[in-house]
N, C-alpha and C positions, 0 to 999 in steps of 0.2 A: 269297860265297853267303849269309851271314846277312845282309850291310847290304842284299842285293835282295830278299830277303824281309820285312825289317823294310820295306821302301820299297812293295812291293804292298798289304801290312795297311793303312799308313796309308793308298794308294790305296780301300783298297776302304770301309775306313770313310769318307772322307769323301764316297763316293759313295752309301753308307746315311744318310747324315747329308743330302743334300739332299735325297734318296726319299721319306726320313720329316717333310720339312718342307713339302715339296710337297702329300704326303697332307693333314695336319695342316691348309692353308691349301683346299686343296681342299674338306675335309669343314665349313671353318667356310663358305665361301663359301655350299655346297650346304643347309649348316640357316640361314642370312640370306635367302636366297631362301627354305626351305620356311617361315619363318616370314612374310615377307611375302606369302606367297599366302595366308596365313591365314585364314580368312573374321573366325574371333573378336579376331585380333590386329587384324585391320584396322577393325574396328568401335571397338576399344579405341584405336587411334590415332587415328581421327576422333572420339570422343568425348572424349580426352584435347583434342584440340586445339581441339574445341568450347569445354569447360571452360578453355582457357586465351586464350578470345575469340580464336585465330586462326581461319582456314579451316578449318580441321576438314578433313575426307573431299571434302566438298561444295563445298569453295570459300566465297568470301565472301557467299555467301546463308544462311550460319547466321544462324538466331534464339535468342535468348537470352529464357527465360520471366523476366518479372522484376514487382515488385508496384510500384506509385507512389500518390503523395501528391499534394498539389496545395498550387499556391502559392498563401495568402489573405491579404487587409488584415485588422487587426484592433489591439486595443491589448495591448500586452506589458508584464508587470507585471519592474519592479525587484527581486528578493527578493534581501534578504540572511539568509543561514540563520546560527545561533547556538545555544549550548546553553543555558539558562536553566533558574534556581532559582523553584519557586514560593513562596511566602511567604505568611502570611492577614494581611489588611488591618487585623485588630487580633488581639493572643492575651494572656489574662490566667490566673492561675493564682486561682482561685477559694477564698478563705480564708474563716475563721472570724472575725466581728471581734470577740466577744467568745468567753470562756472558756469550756467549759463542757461535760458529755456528750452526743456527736452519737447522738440519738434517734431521728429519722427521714431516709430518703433517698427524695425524690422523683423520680429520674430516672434514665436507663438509658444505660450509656455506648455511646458511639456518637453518642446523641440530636441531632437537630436541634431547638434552644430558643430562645424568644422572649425579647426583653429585660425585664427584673425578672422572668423566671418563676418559682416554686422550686423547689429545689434541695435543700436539707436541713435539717433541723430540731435544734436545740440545747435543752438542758431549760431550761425559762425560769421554771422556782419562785422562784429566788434573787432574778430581775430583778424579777419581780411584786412580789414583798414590796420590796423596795427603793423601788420606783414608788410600792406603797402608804404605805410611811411617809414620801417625801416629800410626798405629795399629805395625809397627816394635818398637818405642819406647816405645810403650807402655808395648811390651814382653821383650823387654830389663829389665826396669825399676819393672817389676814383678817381675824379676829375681834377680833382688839386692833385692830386696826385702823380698823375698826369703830367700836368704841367710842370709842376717841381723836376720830375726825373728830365727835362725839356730843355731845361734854366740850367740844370746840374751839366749836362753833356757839353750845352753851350762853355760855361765856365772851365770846362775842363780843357775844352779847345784853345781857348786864350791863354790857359795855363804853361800851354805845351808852349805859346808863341812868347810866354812870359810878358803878356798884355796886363795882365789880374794880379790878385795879390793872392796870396795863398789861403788867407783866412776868408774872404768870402768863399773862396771853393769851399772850403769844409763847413761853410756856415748852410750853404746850401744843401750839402748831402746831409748834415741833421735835418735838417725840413725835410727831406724824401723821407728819412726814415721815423721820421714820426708821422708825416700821412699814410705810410704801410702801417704802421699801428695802427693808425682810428681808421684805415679799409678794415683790417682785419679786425678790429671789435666791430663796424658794421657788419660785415659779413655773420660775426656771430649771432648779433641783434635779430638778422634778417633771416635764420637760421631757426632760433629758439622762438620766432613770432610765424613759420612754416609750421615747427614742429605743435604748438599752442593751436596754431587753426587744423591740425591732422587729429589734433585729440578729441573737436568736435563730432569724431567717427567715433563712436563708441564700439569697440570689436572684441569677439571671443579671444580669451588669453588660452586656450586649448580645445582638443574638442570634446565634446561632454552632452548634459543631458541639461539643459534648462530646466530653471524652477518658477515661481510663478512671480508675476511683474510687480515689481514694488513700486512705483510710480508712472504718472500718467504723462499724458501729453500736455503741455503748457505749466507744468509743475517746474521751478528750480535748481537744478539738482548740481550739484558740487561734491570734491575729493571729501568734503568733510560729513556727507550721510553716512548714516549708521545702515539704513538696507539696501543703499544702492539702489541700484536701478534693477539686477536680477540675481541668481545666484545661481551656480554652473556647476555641477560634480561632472569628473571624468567614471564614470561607469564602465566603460570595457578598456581595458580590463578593472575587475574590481577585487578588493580585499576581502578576507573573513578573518578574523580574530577572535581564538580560543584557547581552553586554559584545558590541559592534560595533566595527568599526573608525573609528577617528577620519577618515578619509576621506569618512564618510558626514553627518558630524557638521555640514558647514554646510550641504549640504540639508536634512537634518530641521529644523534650528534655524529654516529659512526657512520652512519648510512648516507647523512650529506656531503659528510669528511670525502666521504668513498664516492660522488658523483652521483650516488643514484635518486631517485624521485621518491617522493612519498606522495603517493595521491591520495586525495581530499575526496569526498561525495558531500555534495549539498543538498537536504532532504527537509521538504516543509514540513508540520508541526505535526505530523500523523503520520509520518515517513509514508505517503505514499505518492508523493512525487517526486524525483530527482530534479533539482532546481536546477544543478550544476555540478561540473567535475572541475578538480584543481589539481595544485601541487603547493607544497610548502616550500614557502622561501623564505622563510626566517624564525629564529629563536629569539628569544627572549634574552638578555645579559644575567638575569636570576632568575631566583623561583621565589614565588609567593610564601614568604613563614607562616599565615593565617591558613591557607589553605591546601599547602604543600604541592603546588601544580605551579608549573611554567607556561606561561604566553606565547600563544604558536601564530604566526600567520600566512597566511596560504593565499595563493592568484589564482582566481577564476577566469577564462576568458569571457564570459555570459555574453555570448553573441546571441541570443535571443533573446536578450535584457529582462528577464525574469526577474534579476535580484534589484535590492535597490539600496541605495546606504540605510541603516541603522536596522535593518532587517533580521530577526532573530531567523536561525534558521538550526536544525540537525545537523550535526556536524560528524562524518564516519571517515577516521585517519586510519588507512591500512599503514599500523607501524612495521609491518614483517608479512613474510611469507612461508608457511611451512611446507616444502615443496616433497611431492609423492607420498603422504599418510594417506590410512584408513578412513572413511568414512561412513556415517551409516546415518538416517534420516534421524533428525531432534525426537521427530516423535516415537522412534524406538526404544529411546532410552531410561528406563524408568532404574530409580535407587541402584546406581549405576550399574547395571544390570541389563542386558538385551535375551530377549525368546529367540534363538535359532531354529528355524525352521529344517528338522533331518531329511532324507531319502525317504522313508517311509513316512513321513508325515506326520511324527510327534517330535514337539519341539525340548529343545533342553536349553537350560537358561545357564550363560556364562556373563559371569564378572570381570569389568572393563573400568578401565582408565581413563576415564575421560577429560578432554581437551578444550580448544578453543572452537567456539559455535560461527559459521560464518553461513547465513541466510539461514535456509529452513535444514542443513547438515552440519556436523558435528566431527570432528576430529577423534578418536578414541584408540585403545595401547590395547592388545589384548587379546585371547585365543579367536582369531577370526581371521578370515580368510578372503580375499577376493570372491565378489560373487555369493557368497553364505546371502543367505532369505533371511533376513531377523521381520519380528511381528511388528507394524506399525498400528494395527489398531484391535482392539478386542485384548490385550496384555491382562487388564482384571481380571478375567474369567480362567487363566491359565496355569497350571503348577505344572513343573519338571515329567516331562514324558507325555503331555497331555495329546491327543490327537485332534488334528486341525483338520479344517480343508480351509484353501486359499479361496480368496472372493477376490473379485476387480474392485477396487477400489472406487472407479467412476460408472462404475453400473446402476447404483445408487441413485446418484446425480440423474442419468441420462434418463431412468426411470421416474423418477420426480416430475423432470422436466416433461414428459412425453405424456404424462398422468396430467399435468398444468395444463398442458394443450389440448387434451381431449376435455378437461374439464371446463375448458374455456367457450371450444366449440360448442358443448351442450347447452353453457350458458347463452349462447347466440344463438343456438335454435330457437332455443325458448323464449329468448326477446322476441325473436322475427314471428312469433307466433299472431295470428289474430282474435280475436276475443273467441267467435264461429270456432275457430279450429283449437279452442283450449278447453272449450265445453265437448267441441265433440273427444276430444284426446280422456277426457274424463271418462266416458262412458266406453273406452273401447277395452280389451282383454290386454293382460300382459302383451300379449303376443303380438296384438295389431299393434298396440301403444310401441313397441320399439320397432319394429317394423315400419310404421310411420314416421318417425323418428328419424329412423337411416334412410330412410328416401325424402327426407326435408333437409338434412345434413348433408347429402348428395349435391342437391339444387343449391345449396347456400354459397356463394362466390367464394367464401374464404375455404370451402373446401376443394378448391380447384374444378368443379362441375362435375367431379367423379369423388364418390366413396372412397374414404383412403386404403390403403390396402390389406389386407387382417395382417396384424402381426405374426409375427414367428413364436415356436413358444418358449422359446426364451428372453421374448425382450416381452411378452405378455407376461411372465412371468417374473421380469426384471420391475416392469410397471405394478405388477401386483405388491409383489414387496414394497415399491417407493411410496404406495399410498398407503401400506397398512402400517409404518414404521420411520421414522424421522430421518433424518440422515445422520444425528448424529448418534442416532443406535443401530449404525454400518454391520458393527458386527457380530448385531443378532438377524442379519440378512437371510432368506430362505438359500436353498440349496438352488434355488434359479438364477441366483447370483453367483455362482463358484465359475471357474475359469475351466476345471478338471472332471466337471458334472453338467451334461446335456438336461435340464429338469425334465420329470417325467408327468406332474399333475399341475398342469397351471390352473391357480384359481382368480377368481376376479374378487376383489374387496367389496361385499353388499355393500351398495346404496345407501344413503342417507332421505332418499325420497324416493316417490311413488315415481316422479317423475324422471328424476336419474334413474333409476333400477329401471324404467324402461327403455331410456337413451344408451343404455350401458348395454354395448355388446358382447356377447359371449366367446372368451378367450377359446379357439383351437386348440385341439391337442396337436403337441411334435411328431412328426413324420416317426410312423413303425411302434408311436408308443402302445399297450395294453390299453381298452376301452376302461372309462373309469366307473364302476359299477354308479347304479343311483346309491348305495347306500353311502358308500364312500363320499359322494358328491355332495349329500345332503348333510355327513358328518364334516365333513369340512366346511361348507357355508354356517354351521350353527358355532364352531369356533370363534371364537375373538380373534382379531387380527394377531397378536403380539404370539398367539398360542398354536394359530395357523405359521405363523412361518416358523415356530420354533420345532413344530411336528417335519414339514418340509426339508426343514434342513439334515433332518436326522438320514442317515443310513437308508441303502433299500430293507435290509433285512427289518431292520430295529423299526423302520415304518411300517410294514406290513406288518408283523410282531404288536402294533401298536392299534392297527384300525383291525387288527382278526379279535383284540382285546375287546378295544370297543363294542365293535359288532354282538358280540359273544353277550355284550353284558345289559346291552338294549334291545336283546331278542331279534337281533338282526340274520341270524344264520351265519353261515360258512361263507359268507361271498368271499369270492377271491380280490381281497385287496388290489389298489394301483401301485403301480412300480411309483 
């Protein structure tokens, strides 16, 4: 009796055990089905599948919004980039060359100074007097001198009468000529104690850029300091010194052999300034074993004194020029590979050779043509044959930008508001509330005294896209963005407040468009931005095809769809 009752239990459990498996398999079936009649999951499937360049919802008539560049001849420069030291083309430390108290300072550090300007001044009493007493000996010593040659003429006259003897004449013409000696070591005396009192000038030895003052006034200062009195770089022209690789090293050699220039660009530490332009004028005698690169130096003229000695700076040496190749924008070129844009407006992807990059284009070898449309933005989304429409690439931008402005303005309304006029704005209907709005917007000085004027609807709808999508998801832009497509439903991006949604005026429709039914209108404000413009972009047909879908399945009726 117990083993047959032990034997029904397990009977009857395993027969709850497939009841409950059944259900379980039943209830998953029944929510795969209710999710696939979904009207949102189903949009979200065809949009996923858009985004992953298959058929999408639609089959293979999706379009892909994407931006292009164009292929041009033109000449592509060689740059090799490098970091370089600036250096000044002469620097001298500015001394005292004789001893003495520095009495005056004529210059301001910093200074831009000419050569022999001055500089500073030394007490020069002690030199004067010095100067003076050799220029006294010196009148002395002319003065014998003088007289000797005097004595000498007399002597030679009595000679001729054979009055004299012949050795005082010549005892006397040695006396002449050893007072012409000690005139002429005076003269030098009186020379080198002129030149001693000029050194009390302290003068620029070229012209340059002063540095800052090493000593003061009533300080000592002699040939023998270690900082001088100031110190002086020659800045224009100025040096840059850098290291390239030796790879490069028997073009340039050829290229200076041959007269022609290599120009330099000097570029601060985020290349986005140009400091300065040069040229190289000189190599190195070797190359570096450690590092395999040769010593380049190059002259700036920096008449705007930008640079300054020891100055790290960007260094970009155009070594060569490759004159009349192809080019096509950097951003084209993906796994060496570029999207051609055909005549009918599917692209086909050709394989290329790519070259040297010189700014934001690219040198490349390879089935392409002057003029060919390659893809510059949207390439993820794209395989061989895919169908495009082109977008303006700055449509984007200018819609951002005009959505900033409008959103700026509303913020100013809303400041200029008075406490009175935010209570009553609380209490009033959608309708008055914007309405009120656009006649405070009016009145407001930054709106020029007049209401700006409604947009067009294509930059309303240029604007729509820039707030509902980033700029840098360009190229999932609506169809209000295409260059080859007038849009036909501009919608405006709801509000974030009560208060925006009533400042927020309602986009016109374009000149001869179809009225856009309400139901249409209210299915597209209940969209997500990312899902509204991806439905916009699509096709007229495959749109219409999509809201007659919708409609149908929200018990909307027949309405006839917007273009």
């Amino acid at each position: 009796m117990p083993a047959r009752q032990t034997g029904r239990l397990r009977w009857t459990h395993a027969v709850l055990l497939v009841a409950l498996l059944g259900a379980v398999g039943g209830g998953a079936w029944w929510w795969q089905q209710r999710q696939a009649a979904s009207p949102p999951d189903a949009a979200k499937a065809g949009s996923a599948g858009r985004a992953a360049g298959g058929p999408g919802r639609f089959g293979a008539g999706n379009v892909q919004p994407v931006s292009v560049g164009t292929v041009q001849r033109g000449d592509v420069r060689v740059v090799v980039q490098a970091i370089g030291t600036m250096s000044a083309r002469a620097t001298a430390v500015v001394r005292a060359r004789v001893s003495g108290e520095l009495v005056a300072l004529r210059f301001q550090e910093g200074d831009e100074v000419r050569a022999g300007q001055l500089l500073a001044e030394i007490d020069p009493r002690s030199y004067q007097a010095a100067l003076a007493q050799a220029e006294g000996v010196l009148r002395r010593d002319q003065a014998l001198l003088r007289n000797a040659q005097l004595d000498l003429k007399r002597y030679q006259e009595l000679q001729e009468r054979d009055a004299i003897a012949g050795q005082q004449v010549d005892a006397q013409a040695s006396l002449v000529r050893q007072l012409e000696g000690t005139v002429a070591a005076d003269q030098a005396q009186v020379d080198a104690a002129r030149l001693q009192l000029g050194y009390t000038k302290v003068v620029a030895p070229f012209a340059g850029r002063l540095g800052l003052r090493q000593a003061d006034l009533g300080n000592v200062v002699g040939p023998t300091d270690a900082n001088g009195i100031v110190s002086i770089n020659q800045v224009r022209p100025i040096d840059a010194s850098f290291a390239v690789p030796e790879v490069h090293l028997p073009q340039m050699r050829k290229r200076l052999a041959a007269g022609d220039e290599l120009p330099v660009e000097l570029w601060d530490r985020d290349f986005r300034q140009l400091l300065g332009r040069g040229r190289v004028v000189a190599l190195d005698n070797a190359v570096d074993v450690a590092t395999g690169t040769v010593k380049v130096k190059a002259a700036v003229a920096n008449e705007d004194r930008a640079l300054y000695p020891n100055q790290f700076v960007n260094v970009r040496l155009q070594v060569n020029r490759l004159e009349s190749v192809l080019t096509v924008p950097a951003t084209a070129v993906q796994n060496q590979s570029v999207y051609v844009v055909q005549d009918d407006n599917t692209v086909t992807q050709r394989r290329l050779r790519v070259g040297v990059t010189d700014g934001d284009r690219v040198s490349v070898e390879g089935d392409l043509r002057e003029g060919d449309r390659v893809v510059t933005d949207g390439i993820d989304r794209l395989r061989e044959g895919t169908k495009v429409a082109v977008i303006d690439s700055g449509a984007a931008t200018r819609a951002d930008q005009a959505a900033q402005e409008q959103a700026a303005r509303r913020r100013a309304v809303m400041a200029s508001l008075s406490p009175e006029e935010r209570a009553r704005l609380e209490k009033m209907t959608p309708e008055e509330r914007r309405a009120f709005l656009r006649a405070k917007a009016a009145q407001a000085p930054a709106a020029g005294a007049s209401a700006p004027a409604a947009p067009t609807a294509s930059a309303a709808s240029g604007a729509a896209a820039g707030a509902s999508a980033p700029r840098a998801q360009a190229a999932d832009a609506p169809q209000a963005l295409r260059r080859d497509a007038a849009p036909k439903v501009p919608v405006d991006a709801p509000p974030t407040s009560a208060a925006e949604s009533s400042a927020a005026p309602a986009l016109p429709l374009a000149e001869g468009a179809r009225p856009v039914p309400p139901q249409v209108r209210a299915l597209l404000e209940q969209m997500p931005p990312d899902e509204r413009a991806r439905v916009l972009a699509l096709p007229a047909e495959e749109r219409r095809a999509y809201f007659r879908e919708r409609l149908q399945q929200q018990g909307g009726g027949a309405a006839t769809p917007a273009r």
